[in-house]
PDB file of N, CA, C and O in Angstrom:
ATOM      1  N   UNK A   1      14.391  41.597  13.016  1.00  0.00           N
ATOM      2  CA  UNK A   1      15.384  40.844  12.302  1.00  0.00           C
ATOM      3  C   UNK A   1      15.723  41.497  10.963  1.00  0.00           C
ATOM      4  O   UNK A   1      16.895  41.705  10.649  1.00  0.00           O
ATOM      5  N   UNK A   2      14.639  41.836  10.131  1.00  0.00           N
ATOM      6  CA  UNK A   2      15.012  42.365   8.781  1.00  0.00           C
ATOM      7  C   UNK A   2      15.914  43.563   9.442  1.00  0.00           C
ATOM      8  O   UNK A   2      17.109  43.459   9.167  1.00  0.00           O
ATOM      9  N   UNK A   3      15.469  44.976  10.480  1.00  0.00           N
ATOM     10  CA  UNK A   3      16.409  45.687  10.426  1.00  0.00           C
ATOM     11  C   UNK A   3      17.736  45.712  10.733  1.00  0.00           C
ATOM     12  O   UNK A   3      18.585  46.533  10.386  1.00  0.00           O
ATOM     13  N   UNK A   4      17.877  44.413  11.642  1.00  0.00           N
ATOM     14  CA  UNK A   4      19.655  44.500  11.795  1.00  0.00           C
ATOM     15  C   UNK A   4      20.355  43.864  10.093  1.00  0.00           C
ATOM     16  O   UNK A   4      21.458  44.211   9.671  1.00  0.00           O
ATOM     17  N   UNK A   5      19.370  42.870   9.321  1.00  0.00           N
ATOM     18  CA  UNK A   5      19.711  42.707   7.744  1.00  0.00           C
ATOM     19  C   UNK A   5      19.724  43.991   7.368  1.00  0.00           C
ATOM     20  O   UNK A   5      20.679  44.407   8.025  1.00  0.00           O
ATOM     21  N   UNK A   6      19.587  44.298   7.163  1.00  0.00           N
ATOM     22  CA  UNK A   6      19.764  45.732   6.754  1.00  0.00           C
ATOM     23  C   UNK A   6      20.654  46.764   6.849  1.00  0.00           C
ATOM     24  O   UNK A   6      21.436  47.383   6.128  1.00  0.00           O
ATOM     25  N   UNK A   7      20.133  46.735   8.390  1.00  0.00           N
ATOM     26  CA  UNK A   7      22.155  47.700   8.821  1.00  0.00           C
ATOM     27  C   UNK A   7      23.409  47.010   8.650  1.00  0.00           C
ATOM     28  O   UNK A   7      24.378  47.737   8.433  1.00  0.00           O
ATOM     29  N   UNK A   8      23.650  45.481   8.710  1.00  0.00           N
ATOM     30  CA  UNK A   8      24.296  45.277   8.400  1.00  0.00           C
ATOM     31  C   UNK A   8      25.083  44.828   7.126  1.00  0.00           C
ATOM     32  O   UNK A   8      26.279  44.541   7.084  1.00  0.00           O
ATOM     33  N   UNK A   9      24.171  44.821   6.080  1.00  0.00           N
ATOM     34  CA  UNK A   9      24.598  44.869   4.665  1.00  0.00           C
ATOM     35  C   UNK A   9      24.733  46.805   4.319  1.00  0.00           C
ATOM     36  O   UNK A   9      25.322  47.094   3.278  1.00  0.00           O
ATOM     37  N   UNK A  10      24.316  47.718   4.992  1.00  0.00           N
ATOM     38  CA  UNK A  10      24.722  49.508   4.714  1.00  0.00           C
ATOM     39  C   UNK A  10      25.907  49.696   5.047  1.00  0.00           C
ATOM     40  O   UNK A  10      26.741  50.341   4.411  1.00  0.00           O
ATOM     41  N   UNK A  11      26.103  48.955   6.414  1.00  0.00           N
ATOM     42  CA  UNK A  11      27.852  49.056   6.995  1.00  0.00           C
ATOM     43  C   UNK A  11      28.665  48.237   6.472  1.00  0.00           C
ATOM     44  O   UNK A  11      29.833  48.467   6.783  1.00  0.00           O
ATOM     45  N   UNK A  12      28.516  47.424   5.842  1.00  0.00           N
ATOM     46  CA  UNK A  12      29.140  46.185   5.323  1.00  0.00           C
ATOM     47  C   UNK A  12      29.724  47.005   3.516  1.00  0.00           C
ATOM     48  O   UNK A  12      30.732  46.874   2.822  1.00  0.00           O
ATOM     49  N   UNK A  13      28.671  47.669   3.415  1.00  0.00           N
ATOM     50  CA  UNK A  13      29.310  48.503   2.110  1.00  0.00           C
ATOM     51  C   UNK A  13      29.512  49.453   2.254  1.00  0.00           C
ATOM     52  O   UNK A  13      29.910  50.073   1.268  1.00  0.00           O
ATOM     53  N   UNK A  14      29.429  49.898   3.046  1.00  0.00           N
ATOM     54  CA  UNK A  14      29.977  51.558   3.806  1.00  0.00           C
ATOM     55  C   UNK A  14      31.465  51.009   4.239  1.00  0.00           C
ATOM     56  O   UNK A  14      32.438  51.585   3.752  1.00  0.00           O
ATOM     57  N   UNK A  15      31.637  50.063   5.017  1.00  0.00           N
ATOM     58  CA  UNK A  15      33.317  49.863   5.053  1.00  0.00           C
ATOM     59  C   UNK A  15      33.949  49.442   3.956  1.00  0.00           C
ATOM     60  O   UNK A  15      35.073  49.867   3.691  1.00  0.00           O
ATOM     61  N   UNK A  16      33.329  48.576   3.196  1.00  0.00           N
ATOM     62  CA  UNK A  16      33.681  48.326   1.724  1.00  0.00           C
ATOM     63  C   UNK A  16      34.177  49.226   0.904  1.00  0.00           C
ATOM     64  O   UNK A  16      35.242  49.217   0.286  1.00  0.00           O
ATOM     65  N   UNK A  17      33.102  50.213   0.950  1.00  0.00           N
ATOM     66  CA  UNK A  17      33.772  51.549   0.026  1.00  0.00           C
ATOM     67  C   UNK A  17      34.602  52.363   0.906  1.00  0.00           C
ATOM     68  O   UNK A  17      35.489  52.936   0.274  1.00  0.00           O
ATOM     69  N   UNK A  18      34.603  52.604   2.174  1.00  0.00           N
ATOM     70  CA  UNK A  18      35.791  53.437   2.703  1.00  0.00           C
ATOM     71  C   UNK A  18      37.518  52.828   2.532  1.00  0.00           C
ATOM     72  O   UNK A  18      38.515  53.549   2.493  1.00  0.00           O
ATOM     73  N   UNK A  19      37.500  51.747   2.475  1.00  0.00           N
ATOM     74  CA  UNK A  19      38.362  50.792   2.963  1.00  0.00           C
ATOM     75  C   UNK A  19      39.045  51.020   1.113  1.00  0.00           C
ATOM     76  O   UNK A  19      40.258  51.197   1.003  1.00  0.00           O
ATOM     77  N   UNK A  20      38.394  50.999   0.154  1.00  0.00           N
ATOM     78  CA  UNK A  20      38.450  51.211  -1.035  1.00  0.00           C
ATOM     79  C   UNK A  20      39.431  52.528  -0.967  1.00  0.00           C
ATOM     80  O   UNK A  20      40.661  52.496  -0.989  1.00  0.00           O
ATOM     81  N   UNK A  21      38.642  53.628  -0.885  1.00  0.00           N
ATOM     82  CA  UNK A  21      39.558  55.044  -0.573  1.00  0.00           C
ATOM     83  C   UNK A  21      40.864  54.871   0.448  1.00  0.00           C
ATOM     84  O   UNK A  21      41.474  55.903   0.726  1.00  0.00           O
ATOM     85  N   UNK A  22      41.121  54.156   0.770  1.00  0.00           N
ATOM     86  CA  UNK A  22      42.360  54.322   1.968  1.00  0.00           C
ATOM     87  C   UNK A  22      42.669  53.617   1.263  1.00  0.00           C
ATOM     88  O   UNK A  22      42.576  54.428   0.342  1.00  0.00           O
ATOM     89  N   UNK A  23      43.257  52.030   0.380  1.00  0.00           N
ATOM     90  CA  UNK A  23      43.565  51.226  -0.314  1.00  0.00           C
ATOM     91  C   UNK A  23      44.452  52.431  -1.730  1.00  0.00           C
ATOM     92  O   UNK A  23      45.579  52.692  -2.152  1.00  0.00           O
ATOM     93  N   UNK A  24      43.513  52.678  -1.881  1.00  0.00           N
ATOM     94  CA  UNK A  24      43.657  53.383  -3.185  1.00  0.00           C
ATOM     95  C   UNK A  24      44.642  54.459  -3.494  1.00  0.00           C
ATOM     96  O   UNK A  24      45.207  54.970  -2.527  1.00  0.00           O
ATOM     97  N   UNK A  25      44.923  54.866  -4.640  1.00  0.00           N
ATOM     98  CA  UNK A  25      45.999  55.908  -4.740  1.00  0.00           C
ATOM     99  C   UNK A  25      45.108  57.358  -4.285  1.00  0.00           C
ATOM    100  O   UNK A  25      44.142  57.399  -3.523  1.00  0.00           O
ATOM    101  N   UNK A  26      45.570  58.173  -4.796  1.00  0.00           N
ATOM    102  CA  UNK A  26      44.913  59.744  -4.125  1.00  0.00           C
ATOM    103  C   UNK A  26      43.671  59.921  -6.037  1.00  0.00           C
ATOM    104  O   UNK A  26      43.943  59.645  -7.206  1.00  0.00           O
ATOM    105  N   UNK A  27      42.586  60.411  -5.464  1.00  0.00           N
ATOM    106  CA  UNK A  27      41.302  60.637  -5.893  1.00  0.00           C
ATOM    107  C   UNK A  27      41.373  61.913  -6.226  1.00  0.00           C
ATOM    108  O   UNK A  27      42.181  62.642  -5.651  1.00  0.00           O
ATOM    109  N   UNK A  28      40.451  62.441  -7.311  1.00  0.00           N
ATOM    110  CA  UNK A  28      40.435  63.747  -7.464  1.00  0.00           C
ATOM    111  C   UNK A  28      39.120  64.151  -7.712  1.00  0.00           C
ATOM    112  O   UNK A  28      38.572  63.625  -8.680  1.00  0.00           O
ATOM    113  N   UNK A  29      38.515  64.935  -7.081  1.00  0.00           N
ATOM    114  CA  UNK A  29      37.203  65.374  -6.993  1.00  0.00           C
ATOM    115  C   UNK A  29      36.859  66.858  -7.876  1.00  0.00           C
ATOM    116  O   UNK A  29      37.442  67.884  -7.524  1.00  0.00           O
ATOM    117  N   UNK A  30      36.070  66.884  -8.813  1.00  0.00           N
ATOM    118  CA  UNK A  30      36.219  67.975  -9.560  1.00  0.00           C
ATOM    119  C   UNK A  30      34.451  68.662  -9.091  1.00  0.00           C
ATOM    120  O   UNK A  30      33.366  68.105  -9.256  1.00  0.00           O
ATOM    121  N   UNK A  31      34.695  69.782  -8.593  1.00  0.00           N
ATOM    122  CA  UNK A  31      33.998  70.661  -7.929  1.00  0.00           C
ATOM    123  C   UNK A  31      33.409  72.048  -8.928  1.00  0.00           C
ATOM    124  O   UNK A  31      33.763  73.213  -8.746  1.00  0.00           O
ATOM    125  N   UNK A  32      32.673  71.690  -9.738  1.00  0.00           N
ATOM    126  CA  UNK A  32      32.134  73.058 -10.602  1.00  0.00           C
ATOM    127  C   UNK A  32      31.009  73.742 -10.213  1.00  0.00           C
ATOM    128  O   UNK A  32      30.108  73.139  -9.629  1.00  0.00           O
ATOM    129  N   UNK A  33      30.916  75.199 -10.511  1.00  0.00           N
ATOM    130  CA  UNK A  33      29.902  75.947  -9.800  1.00  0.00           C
ATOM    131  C   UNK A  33      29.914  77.691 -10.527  1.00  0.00           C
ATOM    132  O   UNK A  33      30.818  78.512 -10.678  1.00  0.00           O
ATOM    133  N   UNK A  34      28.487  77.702 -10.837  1.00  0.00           N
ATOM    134  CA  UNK A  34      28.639  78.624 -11.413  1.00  0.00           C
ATOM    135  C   UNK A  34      28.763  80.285 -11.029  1.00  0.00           C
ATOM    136  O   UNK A  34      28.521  81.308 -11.669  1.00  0.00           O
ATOM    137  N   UNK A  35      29.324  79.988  -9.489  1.00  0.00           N
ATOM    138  CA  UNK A  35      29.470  81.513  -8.615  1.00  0.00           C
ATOM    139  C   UNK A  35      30.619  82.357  -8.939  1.00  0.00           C
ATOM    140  O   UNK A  35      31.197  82.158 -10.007  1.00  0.00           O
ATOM    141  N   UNK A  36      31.014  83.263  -8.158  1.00  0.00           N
ATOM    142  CA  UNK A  36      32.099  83.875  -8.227  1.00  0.00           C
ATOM    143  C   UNK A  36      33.462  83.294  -7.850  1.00  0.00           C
ATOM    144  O   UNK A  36      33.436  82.501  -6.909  1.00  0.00           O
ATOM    145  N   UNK A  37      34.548  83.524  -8.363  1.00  0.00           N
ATOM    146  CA  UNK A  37      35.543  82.891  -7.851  1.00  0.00           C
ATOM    147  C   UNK A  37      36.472  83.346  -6.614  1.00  0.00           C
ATOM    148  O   UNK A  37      37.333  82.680  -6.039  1.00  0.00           O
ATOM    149  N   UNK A  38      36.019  84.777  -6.349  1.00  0.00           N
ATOM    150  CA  UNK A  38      36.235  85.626  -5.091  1.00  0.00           C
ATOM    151  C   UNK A  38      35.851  84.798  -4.008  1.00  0.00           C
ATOM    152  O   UNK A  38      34.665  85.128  -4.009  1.00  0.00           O
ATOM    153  N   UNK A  39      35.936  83.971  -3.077  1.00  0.00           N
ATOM    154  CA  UNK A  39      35.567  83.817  -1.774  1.00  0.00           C
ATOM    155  C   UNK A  39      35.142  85.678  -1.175  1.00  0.00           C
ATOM    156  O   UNK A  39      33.967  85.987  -0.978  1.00  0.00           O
ATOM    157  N   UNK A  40      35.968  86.413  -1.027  1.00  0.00           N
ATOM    158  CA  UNK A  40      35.609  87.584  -0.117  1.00  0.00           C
ATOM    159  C   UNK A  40      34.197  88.299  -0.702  1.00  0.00           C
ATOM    160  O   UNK A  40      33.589  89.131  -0.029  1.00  0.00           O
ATOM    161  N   UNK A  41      33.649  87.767  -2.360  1.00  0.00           N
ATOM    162  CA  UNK A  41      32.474  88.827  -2.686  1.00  0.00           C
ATOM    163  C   UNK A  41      31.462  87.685  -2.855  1.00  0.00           C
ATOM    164  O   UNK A  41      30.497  88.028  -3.539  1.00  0.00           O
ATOM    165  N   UNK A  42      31.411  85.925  -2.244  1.00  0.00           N
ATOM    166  CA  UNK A  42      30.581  85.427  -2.688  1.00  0.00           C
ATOM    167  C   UNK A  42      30.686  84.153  -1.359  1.00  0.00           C
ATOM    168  O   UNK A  42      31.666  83.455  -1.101  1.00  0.00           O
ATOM    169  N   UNK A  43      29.177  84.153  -0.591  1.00  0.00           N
ATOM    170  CA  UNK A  43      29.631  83.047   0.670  1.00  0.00           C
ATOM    171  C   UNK A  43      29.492  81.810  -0.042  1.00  0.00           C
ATOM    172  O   UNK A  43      29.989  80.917   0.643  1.00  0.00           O
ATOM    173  N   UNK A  44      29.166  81.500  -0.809  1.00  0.00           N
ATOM    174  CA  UNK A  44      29.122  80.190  -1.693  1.00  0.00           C
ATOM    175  C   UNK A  44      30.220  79.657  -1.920  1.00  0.00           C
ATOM    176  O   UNK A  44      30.470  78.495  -1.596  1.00  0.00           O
ATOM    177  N   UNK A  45      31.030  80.427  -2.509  1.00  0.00           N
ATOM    178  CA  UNK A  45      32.589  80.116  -3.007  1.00  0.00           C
ATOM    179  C   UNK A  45      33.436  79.918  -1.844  1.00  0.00           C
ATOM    180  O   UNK A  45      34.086  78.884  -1.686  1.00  0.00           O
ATOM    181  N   UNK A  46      33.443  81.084  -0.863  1.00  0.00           N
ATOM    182  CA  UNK A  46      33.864  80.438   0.859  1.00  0.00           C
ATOM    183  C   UNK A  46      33.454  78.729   1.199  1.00  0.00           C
ATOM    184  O   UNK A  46      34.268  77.907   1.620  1.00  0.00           O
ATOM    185  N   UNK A  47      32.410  78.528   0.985  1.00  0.00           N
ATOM    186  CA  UNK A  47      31.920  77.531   1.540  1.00  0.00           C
ATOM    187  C   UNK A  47      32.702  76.375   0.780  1.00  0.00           C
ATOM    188  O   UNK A  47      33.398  75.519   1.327  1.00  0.00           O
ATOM    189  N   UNK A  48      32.458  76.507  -0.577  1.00  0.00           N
ATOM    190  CA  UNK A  48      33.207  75.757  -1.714  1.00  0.00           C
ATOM    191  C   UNK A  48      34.156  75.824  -1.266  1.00  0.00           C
ATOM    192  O   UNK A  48      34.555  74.668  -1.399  1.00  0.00           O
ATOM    193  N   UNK A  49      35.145  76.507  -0.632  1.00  0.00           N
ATOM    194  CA  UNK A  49      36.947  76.596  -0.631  1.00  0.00           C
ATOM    195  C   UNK A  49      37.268  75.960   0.926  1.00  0.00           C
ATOM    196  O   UNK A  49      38.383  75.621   1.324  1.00  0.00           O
ATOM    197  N   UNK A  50      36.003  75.891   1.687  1.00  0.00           N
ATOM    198  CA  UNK A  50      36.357  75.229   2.700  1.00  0.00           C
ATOM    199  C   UNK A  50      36.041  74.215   3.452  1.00  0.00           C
ATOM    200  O   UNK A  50      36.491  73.893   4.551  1.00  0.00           O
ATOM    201  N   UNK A  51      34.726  73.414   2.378  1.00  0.00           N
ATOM    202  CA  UNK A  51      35.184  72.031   1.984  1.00  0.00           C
ATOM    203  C   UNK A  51      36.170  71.391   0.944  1.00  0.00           C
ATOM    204  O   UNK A  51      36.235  70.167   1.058  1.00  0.00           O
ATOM    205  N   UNK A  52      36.913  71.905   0.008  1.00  0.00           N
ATOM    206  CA  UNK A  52      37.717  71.799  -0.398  1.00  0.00           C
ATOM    207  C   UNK A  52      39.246  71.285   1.232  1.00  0.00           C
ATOM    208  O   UNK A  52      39.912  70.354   1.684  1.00  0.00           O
ATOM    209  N   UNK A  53      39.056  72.198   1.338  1.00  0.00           N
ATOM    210  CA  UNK A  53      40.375  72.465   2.608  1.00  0.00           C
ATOM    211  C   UNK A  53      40.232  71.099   3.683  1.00  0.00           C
ATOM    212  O   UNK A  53      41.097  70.339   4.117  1.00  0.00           O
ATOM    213  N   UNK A  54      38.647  71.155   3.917  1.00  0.00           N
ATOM    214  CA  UNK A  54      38.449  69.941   4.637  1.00  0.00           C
ATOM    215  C   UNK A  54      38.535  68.420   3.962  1.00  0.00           C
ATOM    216  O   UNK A  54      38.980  67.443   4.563  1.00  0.00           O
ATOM    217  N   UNK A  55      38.007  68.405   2.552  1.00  0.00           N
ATOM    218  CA  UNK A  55      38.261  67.153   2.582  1.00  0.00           C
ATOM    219  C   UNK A  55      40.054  66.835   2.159  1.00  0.00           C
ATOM    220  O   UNK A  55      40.763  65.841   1.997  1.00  0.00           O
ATOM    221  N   UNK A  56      40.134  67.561   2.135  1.00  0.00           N
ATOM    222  CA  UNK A  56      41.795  67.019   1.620  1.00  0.00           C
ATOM    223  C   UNK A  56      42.453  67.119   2.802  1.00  0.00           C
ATOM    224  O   UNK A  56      43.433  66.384   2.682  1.00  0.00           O
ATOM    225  N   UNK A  57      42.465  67.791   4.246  1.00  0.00           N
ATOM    226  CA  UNK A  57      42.766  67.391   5.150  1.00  0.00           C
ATOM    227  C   UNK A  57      42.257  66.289   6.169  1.00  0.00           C
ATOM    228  O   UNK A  57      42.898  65.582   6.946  1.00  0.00           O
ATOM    229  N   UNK A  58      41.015  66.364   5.936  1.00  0.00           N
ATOM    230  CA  UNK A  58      40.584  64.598   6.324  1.00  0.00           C
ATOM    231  C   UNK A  58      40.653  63.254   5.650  1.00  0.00           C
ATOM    232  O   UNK A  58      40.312  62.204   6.195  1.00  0.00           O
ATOM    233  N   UNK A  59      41.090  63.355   4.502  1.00  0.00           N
ATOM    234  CA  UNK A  59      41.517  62.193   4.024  1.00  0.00           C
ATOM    235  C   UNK A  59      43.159  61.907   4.016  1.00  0.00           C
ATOM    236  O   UNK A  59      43.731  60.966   3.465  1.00  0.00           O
ATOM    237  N   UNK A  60      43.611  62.735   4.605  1.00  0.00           N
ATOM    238  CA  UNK A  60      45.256  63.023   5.011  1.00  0.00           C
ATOM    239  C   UNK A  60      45.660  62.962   3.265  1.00  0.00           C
ATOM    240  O   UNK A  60      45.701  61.808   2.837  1.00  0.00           O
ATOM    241  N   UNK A  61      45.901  63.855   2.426  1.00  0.00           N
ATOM    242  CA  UNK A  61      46.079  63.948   1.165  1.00  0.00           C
ATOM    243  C   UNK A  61      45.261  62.811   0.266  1.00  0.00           C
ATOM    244  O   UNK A  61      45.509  62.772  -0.939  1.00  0.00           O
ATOM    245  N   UNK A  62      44.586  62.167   0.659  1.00  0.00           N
ATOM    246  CA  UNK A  62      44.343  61.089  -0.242  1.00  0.00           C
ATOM    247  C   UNK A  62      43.466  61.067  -1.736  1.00  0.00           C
ATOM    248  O   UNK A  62      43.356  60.403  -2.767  1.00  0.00           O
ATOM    249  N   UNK A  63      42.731  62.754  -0.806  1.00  0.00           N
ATOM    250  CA  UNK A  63      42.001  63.319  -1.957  1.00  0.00           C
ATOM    251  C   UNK A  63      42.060  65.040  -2.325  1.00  0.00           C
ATOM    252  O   UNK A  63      42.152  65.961  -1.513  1.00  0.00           O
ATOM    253  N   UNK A  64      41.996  65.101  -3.457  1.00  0.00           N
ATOM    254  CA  UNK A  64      42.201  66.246  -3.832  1.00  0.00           C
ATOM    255  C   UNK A  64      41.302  67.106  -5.074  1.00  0.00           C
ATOM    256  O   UNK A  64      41.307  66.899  -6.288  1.00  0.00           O
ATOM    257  N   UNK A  65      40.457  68.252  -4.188  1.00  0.00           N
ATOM    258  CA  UNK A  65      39.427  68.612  -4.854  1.00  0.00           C
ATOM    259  C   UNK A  65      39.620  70.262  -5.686  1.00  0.00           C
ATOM    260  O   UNK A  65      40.055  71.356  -5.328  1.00  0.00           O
ATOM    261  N   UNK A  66      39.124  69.789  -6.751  1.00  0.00           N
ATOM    262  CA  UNK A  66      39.696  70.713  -8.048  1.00  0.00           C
ATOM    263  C   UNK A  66      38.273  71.413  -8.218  1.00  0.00           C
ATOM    264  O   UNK A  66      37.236  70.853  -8.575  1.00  0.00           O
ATOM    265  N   UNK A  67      38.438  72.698  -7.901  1.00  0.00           N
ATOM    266  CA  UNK A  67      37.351  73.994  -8.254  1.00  0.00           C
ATOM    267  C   UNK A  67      37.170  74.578  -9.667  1.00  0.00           C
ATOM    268  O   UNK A  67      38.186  74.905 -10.280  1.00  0.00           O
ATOM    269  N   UNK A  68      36.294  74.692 -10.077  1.00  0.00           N
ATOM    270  CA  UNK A  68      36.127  75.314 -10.981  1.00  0.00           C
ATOM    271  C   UNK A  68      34.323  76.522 -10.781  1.00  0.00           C
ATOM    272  O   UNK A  68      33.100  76.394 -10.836  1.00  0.00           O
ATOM    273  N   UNK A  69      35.135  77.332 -10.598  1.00  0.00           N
ATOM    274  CA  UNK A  69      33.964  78.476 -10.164  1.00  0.00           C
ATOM    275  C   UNK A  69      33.634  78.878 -11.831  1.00  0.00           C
ATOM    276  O   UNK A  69      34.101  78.214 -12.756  1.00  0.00           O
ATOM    277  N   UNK A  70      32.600  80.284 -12.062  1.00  0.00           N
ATOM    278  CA  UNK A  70      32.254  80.639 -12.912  1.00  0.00           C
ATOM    279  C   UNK A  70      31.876  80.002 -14.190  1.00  0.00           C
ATOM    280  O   UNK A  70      32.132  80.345 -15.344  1.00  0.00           O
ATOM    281  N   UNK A  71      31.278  79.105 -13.775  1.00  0.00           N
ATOM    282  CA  UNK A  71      30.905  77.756 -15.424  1.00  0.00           C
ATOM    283  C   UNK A  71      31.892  77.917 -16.393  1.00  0.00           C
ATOM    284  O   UNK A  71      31.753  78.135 -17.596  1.00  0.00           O
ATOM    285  N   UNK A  72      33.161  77.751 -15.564  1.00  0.00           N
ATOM    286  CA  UNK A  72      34.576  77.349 -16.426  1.00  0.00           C
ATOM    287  C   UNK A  72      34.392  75.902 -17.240  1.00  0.00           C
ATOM    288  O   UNK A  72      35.063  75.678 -18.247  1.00  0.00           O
ATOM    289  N   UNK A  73      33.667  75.179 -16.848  1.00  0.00           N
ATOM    290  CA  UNK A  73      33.415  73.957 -17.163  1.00  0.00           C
ATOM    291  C   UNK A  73      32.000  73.845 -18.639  1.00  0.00           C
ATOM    292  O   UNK A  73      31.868  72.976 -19.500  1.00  0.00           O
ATOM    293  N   UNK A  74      31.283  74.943 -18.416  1.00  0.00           N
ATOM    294  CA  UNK A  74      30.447  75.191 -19.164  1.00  0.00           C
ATOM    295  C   UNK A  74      29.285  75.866 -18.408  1.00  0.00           C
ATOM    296  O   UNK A  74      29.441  76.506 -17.369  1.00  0.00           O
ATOM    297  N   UNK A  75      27.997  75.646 -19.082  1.00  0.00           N
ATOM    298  CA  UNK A  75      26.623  76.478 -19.035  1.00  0.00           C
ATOM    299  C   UNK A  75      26.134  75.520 -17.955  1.00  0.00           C
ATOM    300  O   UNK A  75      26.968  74.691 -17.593  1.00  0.00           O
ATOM    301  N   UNK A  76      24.862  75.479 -17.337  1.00  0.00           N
ATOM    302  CA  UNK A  76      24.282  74.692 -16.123  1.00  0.00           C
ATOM    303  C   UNK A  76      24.359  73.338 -16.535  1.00  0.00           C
ATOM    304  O   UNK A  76      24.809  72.324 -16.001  1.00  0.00           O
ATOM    305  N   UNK A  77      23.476  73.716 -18.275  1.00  0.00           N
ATOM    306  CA  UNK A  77      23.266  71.909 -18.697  1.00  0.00           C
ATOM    307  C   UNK A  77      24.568  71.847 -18.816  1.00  0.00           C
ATOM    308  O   UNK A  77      24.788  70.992 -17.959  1.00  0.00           O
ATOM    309  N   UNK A  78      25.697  72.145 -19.285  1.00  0.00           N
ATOM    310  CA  UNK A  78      26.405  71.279 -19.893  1.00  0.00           C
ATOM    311  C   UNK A  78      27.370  70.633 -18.401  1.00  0.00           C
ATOM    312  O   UNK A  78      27.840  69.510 -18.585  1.00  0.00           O
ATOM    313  N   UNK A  79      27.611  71.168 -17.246  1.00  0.00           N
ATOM    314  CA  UNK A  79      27.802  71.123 -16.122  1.00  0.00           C
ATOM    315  C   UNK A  79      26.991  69.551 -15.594  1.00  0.00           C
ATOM    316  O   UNK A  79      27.566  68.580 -15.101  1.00  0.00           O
ATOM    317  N   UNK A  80      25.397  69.708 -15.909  1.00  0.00           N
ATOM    318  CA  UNK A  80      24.649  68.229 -15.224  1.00  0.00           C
ATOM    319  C   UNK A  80      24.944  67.354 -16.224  1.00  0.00           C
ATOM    320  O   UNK A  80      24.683  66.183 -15.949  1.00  0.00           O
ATOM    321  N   UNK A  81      25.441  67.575 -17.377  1.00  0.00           N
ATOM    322  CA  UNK A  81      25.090  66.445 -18.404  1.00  0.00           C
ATOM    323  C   UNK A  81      26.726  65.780 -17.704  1.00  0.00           C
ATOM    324  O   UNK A  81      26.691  64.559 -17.550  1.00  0.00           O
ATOM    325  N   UNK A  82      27.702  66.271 -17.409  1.00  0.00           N
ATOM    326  CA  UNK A  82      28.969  66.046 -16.983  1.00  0.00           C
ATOM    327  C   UNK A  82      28.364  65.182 -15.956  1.00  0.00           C
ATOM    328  O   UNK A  82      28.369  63.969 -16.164  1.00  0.00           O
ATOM    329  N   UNK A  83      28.072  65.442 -15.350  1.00  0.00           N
ATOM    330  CA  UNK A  83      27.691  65.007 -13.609  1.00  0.00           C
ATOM    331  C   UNK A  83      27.156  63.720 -13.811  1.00  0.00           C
ATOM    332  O   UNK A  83      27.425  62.765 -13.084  1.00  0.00           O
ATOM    333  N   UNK A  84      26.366  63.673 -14.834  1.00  0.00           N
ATOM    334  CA  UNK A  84      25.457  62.527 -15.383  1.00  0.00           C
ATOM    335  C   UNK A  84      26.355  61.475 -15.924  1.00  0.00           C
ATOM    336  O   UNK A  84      26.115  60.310 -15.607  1.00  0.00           O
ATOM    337  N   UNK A  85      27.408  61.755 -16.738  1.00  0.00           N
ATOM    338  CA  UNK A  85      28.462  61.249 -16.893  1.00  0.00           C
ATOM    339  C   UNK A  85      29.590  60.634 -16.080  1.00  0.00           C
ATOM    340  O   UNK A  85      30.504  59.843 -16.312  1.00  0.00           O
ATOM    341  N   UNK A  86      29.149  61.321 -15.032  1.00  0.00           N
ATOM    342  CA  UNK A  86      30.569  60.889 -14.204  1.00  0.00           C
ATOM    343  C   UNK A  86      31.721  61.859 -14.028  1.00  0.00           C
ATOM    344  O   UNK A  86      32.364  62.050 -12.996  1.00  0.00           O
ATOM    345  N   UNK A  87      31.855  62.371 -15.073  1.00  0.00           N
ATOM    346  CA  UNK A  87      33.145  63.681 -15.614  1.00  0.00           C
ATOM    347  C   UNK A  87      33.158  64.342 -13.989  1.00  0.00           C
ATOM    348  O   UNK A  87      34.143  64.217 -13.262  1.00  0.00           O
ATOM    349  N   UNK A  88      32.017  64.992 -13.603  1.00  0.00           N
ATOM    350  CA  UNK A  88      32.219  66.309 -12.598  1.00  0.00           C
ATOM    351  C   UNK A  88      31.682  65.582 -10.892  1.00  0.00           C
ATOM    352  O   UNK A  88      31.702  66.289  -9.885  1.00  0.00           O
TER     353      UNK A  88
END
């Protein structure tokens, strides 16, 4: 008994918050990383550029994710202290 309480208050806010994103205007996801900005000299940045590609085609535009390679954003800490914030 507790586990169907359970799954059904995870799905119950799992549709809650999806249902939120489709409701909503278009989202912007800010993606920082301190690799190269080359995809062709760095598989990290590939990888970065093609979840980028994916989520903005699976949310049919709804979201749109903003890269920032080479700690354009700053140094590691100043990158988590963002994150910690909310900012990144």
């Amino acid at each position: 008994m507790k586990k169907t309480a359970i799954f059904s208050i995870a799905l119950a806010t799992t549709l809650i918050f999806f249902m939120g994103l489709a409701i909503g205007a278009e989202k912007e996801i800010k993606f920082a990383y301190l690799g190269k900005p080359d995809p062709h000299k760095a598989a990290y940045t590939t990888g970065v550029v093609n979840f980028a590609h994916l989520m903005e085609k699976g949310s049919g535009g709804r979201l749109k994710v903003k890269i920032f390679p080479s700690g354009t954003l700053g140094k590691e800490t100043d990158i988590l202290q963002a994150v910690r914030s909310n900012a990144v």
